[in-house]
MDAnalysis code that builds the backbone (N, CA, C; Angstrom):
import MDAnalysis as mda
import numpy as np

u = mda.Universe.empty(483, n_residues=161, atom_resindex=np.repeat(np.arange(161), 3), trajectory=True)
u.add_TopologyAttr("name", ["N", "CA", "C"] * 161)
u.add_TopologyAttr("resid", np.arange(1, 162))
u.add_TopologyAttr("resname", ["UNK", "UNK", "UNK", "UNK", "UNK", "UNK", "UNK", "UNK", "UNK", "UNK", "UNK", "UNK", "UNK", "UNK", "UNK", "UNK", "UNK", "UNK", "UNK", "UNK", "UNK", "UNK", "UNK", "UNK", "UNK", "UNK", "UNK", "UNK", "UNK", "UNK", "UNK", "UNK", "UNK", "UNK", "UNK", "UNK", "UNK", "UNK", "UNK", "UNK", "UNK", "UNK", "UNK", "UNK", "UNK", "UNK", "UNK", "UNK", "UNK", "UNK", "UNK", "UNK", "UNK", "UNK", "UNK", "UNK", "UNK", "UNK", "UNK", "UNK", "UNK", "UNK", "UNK", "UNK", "UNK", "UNK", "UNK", "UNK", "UNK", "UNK", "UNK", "UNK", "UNK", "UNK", "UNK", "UNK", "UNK", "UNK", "UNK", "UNK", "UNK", "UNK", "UNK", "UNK", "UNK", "UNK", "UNK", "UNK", "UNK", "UNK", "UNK", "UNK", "UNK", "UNK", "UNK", "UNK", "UNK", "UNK", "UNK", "UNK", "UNK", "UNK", "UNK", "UNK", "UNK", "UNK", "UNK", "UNK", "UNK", "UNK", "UNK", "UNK", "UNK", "UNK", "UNK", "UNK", "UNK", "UNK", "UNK", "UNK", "UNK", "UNK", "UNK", "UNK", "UNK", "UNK", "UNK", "UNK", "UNK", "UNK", "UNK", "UNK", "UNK", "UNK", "UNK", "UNK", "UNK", "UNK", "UNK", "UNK", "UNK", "UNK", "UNK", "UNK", "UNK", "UNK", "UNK", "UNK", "UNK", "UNK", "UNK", "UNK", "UNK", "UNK", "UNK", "UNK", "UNK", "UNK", "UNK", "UNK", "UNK"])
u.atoms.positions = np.array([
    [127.438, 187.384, 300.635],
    [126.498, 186.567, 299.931],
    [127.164, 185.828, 298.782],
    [128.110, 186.176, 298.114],
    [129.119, 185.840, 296.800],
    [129.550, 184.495, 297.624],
    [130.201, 184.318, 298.737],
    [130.859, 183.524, 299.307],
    [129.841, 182.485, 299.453],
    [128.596, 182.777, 299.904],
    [127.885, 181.398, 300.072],
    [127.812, 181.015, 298.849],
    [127.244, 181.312, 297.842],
    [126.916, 180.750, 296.744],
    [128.029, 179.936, 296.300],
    [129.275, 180.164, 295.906],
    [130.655, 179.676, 295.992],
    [130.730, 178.490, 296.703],
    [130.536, 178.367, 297.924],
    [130.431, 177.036, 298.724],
    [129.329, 176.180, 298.190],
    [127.754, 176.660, 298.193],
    [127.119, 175.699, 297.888],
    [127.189, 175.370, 296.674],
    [127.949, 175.591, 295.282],
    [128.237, 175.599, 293.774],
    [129.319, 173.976, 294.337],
    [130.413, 174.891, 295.460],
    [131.616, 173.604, 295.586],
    [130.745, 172.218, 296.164],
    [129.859, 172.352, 297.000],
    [128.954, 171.712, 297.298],
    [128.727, 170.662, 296.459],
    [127.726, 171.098, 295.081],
    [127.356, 170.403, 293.947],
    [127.868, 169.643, 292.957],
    [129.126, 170.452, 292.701],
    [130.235, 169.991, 292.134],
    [131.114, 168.782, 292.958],
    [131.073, 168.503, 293.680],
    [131.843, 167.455, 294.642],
    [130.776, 166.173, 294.578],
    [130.239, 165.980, 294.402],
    [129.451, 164.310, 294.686],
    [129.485, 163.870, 292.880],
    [129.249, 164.964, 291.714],
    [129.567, 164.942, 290.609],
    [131.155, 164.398, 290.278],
    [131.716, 164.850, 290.968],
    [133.230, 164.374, 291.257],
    [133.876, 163.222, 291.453],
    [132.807, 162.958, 292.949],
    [132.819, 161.488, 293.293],
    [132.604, 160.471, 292.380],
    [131.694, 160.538, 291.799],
    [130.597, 159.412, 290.981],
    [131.693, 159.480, 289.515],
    [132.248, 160.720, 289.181],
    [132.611, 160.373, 288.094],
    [134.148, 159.778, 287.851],
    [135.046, 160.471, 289.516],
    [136.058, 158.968, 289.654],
    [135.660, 157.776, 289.836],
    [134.696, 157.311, 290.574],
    [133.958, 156.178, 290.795],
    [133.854, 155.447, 289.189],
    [133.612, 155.910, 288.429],
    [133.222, 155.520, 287.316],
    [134.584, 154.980, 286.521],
    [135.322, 155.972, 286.150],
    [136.795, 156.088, 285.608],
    [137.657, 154.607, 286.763],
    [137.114, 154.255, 287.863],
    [138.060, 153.163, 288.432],
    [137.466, 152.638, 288.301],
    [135.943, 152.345, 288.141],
    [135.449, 150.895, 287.465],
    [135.566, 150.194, 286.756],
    [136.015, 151.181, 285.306],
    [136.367, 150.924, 283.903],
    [137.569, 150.793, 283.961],
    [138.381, 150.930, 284.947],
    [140.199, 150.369, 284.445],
    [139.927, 149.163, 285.127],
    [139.349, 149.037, 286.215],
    [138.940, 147.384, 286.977],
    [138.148, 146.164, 286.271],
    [137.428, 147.050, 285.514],
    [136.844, 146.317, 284.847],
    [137.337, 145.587, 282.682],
    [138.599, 146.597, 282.914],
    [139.259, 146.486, 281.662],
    [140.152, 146.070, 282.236],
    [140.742, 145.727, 283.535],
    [142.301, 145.016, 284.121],
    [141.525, 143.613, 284.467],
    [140.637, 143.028, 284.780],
    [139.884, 142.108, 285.123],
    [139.427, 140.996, 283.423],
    [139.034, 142.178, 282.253],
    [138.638, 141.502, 281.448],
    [140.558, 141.309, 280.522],
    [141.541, 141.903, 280.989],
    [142.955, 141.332, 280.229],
    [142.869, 140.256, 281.063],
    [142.831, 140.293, 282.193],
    [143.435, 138.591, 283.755],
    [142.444, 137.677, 282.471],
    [141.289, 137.893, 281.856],
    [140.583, 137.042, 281.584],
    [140.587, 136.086, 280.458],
    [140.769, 137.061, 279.416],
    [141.677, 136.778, 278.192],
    [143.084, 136.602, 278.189],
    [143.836, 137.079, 279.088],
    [145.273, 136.314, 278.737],
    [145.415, 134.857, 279.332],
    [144.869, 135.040, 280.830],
    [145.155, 133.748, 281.359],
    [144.184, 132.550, 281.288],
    [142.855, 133.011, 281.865],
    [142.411, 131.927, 281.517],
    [141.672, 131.315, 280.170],
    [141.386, 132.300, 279.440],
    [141.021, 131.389, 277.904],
    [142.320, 130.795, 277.103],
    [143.143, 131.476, 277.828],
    [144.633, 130.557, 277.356],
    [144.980, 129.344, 277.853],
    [144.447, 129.481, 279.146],
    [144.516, 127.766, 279.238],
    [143.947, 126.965, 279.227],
    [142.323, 127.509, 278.799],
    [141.445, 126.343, 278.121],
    [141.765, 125.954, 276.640],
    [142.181, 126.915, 275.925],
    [142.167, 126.795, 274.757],
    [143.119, 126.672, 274.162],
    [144.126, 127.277, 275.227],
    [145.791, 126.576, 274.334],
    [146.502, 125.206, 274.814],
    [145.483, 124.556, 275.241],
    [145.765, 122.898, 275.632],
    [145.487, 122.143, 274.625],
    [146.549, 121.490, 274.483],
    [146.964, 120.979, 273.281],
    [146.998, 119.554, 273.752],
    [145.976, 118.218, 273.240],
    [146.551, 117.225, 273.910],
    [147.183, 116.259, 273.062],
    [148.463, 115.854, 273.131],
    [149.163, 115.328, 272.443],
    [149.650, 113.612, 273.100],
    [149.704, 112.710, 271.643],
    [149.195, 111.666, 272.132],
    [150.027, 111.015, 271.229],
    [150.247, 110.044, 271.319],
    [151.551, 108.741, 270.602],
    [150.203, 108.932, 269.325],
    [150.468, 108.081, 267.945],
    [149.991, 108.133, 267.016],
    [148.869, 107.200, 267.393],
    [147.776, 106.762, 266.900],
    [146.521, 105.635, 267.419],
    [146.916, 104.715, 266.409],
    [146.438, 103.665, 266.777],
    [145.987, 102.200, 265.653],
    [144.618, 102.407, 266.051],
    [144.045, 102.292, 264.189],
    [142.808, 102.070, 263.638],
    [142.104, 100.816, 263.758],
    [141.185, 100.843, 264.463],
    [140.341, 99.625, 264.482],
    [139.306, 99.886, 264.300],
    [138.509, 99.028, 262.682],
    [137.279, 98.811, 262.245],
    [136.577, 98.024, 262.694],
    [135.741, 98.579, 262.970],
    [134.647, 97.374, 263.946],
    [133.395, 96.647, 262.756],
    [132.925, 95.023, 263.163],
    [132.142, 94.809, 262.486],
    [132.689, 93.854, 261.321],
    [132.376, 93.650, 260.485],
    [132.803, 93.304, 259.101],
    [133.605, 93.978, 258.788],
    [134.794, 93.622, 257.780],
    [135.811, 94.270, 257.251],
    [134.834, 94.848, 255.738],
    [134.162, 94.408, 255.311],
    [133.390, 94.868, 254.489],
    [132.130, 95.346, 254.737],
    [131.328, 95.145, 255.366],
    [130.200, 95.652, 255.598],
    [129.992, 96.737, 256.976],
    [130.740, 96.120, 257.543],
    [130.948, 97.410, 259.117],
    [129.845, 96.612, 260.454],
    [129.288, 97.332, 260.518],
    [128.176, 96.743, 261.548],
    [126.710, 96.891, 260.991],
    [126.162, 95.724, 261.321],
    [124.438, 96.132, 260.654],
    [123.780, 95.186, 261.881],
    [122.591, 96.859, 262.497],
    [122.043, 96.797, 263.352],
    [120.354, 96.845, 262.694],
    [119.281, 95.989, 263.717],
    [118.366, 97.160, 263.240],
    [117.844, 97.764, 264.650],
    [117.087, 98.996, 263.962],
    [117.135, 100.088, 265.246],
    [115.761, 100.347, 265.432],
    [115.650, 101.191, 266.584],
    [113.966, 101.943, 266.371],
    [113.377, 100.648, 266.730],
    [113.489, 99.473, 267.512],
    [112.757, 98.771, 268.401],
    [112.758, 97.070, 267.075],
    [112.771, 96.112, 267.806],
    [112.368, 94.726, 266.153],
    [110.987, 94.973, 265.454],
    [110.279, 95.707, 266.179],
    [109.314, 95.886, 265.205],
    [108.898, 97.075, 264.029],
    [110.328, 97.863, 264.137],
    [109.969, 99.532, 263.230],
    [110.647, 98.308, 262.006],
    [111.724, 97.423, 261.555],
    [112.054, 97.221, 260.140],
    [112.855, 98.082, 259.623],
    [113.711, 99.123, 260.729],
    [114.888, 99.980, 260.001],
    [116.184, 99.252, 260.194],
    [117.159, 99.264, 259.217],
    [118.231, 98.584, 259.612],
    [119.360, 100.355, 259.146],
    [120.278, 99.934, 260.092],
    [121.781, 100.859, 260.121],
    [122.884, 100.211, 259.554],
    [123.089, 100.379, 258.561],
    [124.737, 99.813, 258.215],
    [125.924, 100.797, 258.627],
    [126.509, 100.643, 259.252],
    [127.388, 101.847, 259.943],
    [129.226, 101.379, 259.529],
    [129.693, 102.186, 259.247],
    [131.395, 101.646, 259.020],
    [131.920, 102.532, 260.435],
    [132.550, 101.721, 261.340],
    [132.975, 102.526, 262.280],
    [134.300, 102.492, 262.556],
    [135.625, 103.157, 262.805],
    [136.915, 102.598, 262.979],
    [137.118, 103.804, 264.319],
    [137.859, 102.833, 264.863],
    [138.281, 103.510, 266.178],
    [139.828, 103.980, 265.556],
    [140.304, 105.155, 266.389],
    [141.565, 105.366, 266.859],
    [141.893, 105.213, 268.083],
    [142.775, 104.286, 268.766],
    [142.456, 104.043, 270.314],
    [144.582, 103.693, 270.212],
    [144.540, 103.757, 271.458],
    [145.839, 103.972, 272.211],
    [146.580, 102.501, 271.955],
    [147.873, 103.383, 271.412],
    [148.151, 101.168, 271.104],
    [149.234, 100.976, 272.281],
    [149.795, 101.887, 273.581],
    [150.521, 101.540, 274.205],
    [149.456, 101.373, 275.770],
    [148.250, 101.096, 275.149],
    [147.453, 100.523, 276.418],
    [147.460, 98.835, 276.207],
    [147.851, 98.674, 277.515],
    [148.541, 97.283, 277.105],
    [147.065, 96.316, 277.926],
    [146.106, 96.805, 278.377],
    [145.136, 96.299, 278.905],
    [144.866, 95.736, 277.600],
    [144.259, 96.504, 276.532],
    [143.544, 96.452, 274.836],
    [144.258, 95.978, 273.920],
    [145.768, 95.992, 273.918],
    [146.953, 95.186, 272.772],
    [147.769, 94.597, 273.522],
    [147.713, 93.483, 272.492],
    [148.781, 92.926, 272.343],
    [149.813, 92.643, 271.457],
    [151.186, 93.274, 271.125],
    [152.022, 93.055, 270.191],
    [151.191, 93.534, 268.855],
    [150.535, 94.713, 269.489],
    [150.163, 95.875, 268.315],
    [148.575, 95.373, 268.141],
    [148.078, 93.980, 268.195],
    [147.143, 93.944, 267.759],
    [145.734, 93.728, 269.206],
    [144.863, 94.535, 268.631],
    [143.253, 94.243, 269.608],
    [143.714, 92.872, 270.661],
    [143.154, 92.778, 271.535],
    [143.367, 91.804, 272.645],
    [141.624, 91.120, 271.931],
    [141.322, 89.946, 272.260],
    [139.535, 89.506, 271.618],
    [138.673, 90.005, 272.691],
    [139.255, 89.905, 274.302],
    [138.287, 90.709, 275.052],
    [138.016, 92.313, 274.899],
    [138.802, 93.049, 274.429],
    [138.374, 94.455, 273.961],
    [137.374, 94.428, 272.766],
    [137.748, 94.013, 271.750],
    [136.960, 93.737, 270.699],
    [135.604, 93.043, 270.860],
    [135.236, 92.310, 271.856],
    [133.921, 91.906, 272.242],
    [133.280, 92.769, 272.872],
    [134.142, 93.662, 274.239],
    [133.796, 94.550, 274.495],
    [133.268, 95.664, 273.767],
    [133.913, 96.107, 272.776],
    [133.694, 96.740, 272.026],
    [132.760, 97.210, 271.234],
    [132.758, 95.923, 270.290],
    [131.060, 95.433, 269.683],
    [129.981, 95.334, 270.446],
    [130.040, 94.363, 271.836],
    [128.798, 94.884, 272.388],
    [128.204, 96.108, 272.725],
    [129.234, 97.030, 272.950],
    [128.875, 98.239, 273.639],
    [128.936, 99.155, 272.241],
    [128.785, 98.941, 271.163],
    [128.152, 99.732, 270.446],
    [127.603, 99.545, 269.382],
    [127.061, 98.023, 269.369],
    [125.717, 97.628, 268.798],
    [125.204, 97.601, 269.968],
    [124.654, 97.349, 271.309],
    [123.549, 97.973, 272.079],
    [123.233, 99.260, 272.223],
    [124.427, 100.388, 271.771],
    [124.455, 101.602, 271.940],
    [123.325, 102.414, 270.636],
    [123.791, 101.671, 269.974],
    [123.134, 102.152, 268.266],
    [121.657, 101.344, 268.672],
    [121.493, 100.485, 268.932],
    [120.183, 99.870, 268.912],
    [119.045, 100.556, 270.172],
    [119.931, 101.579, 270.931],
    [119.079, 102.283, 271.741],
    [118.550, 103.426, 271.233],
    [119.175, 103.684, 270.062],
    [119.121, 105.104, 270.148],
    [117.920, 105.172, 269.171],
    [117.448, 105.883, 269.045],
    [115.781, 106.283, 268.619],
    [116.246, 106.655, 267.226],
    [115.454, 106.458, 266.552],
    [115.525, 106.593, 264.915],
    [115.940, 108.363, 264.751],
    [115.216, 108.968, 265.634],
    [115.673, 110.732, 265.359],
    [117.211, 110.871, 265.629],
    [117.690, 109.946, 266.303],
    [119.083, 110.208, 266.578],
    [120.207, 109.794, 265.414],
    [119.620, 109.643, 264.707],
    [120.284, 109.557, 263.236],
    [120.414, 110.437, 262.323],
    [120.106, 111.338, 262.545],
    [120.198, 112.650, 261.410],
    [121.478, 113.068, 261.148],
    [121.713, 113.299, 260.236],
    [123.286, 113.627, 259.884],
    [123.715, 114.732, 261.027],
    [123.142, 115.331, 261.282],
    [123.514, 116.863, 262.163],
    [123.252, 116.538, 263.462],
    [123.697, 114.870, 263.978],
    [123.276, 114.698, 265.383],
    [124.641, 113.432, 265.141],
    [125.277, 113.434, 263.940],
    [126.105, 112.505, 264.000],
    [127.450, 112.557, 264.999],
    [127.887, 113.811, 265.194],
    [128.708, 114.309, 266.036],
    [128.965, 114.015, 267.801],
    [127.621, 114.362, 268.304],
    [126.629, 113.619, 269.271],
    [127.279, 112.148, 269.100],
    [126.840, 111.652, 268.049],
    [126.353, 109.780, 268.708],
    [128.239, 109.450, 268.796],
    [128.928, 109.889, 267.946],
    [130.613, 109.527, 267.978],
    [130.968, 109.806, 269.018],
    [130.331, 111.286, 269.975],
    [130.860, 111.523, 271.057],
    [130.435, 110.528, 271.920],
    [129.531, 110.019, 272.005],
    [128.550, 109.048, 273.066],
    [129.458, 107.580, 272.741],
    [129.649, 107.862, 271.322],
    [130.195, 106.379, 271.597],
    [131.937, 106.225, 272.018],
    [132.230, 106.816, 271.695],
    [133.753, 107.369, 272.707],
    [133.748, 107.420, 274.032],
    [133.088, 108.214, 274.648],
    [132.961, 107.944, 275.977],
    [132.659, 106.926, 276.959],
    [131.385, 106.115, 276.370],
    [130.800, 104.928, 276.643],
    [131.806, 103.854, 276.568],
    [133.101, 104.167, 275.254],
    [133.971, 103.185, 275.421],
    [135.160, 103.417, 276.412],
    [135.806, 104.456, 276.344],
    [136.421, 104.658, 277.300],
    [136.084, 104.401, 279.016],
    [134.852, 104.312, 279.044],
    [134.669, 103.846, 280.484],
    [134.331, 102.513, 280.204],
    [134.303, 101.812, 279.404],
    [134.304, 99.986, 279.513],
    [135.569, 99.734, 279.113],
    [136.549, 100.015, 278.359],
    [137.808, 100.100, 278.073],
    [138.943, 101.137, 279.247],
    [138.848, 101.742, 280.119],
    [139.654, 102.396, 280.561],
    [139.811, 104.007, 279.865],
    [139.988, 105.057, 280.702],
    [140.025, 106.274, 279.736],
    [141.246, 106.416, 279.181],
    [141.242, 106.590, 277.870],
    [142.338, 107.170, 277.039],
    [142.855, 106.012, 276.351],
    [141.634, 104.854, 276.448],
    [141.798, 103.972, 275.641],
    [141.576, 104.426, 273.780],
    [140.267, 105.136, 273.777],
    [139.866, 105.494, 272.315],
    [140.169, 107.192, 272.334],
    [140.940, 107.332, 271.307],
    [141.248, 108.966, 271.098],
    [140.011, 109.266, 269.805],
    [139.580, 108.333, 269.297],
    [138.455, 109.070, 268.245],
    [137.951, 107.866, 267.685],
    [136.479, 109.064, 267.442],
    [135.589, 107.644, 266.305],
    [135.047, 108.520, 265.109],
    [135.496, 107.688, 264.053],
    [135.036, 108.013, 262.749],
    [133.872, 107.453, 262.096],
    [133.003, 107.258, 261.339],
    [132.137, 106.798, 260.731],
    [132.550, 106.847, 259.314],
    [132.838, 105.747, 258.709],
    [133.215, 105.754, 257.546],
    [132.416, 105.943, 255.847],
    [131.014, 105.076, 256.534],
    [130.422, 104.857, 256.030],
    [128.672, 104.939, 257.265],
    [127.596, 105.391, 256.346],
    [126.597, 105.280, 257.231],
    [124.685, 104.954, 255.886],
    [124.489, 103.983, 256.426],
    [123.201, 103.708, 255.456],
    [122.563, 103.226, 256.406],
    [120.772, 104.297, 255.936],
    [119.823, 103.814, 257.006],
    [118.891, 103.467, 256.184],
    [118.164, 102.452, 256.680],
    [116.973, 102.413, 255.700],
    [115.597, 101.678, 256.562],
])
């Protein structure tokens, strides 16, 4: 009778066994899975570095006043004075010439972001949405300009009223 009990004890003890190597190889799989994750790939989202010849600055608009739109439809009466300067690629030879703006980029230019600003709804002006509209307007230029024409847009200056 000693002997059965013995077996059915080894019995009980064995699926307890199972489950708890089961467990112990989950957690090294699941701690060898989360190093693959953090070494390799957030390293190569995040340690990409994109490096780029220096930009020429181009202010759009008035050299003094910048651009003045009004926004929020001709009948709201808000006007935007905006200072905007691009950093854009000066060995794109589509956009310069002998260092300076080509006049078809620069028309390009201006149109596509005084219609851009004049779309955008008066809420889209909040300082904490300014980030947003630079990104929009970068992109928007780079696809009427070619990509990797504009590496950045600054706002120098911004008055709404």
């Amino acid at each position: 009778m000693a002997d059965e009990e013995v077996v059915v004890e080894k019995k009980k003890k064995s699926p307890a066994l199972i489950i708890g190597a089961l467990v112990i190889v989950g957690l090294i799989l699941a701690g060898g899975i989360s190093y693959f994750v953090t070494t390799k790939v957030m390293t190569d989202s995040v340690g990409k570095t994109v490096t780029h010849e220096p930009g020429v600055f181009v202010k759009l608009g008035d050299l003094k006043n910048g651009i003045i739109v009004n926004v929020g439809g001709v009948k709201s009466g808000r006007f935007l004075k905006v200072g905007i300067v691009l950093e854009m690629n000066p060995g794109d030879k589509r956009n310069f010439t002998e260092g300076k703006i080509n006049i078809d980029a620069e028309t390009k230019i201006l149109d596509s972001v005084v219609q851009m600003l004049r779309a955008q709804k008066i809420d889209e002006f909040e300082p904490n949405k300014q980030d947003a509209l630079k990104d929009q307007i970068k992109t928007e230029l780079n696809k009427q300009l070619g990509e990797g024409s504009v590496y950045a847009v600054y706002v120098t200056n911004f008055v709404f009223q």
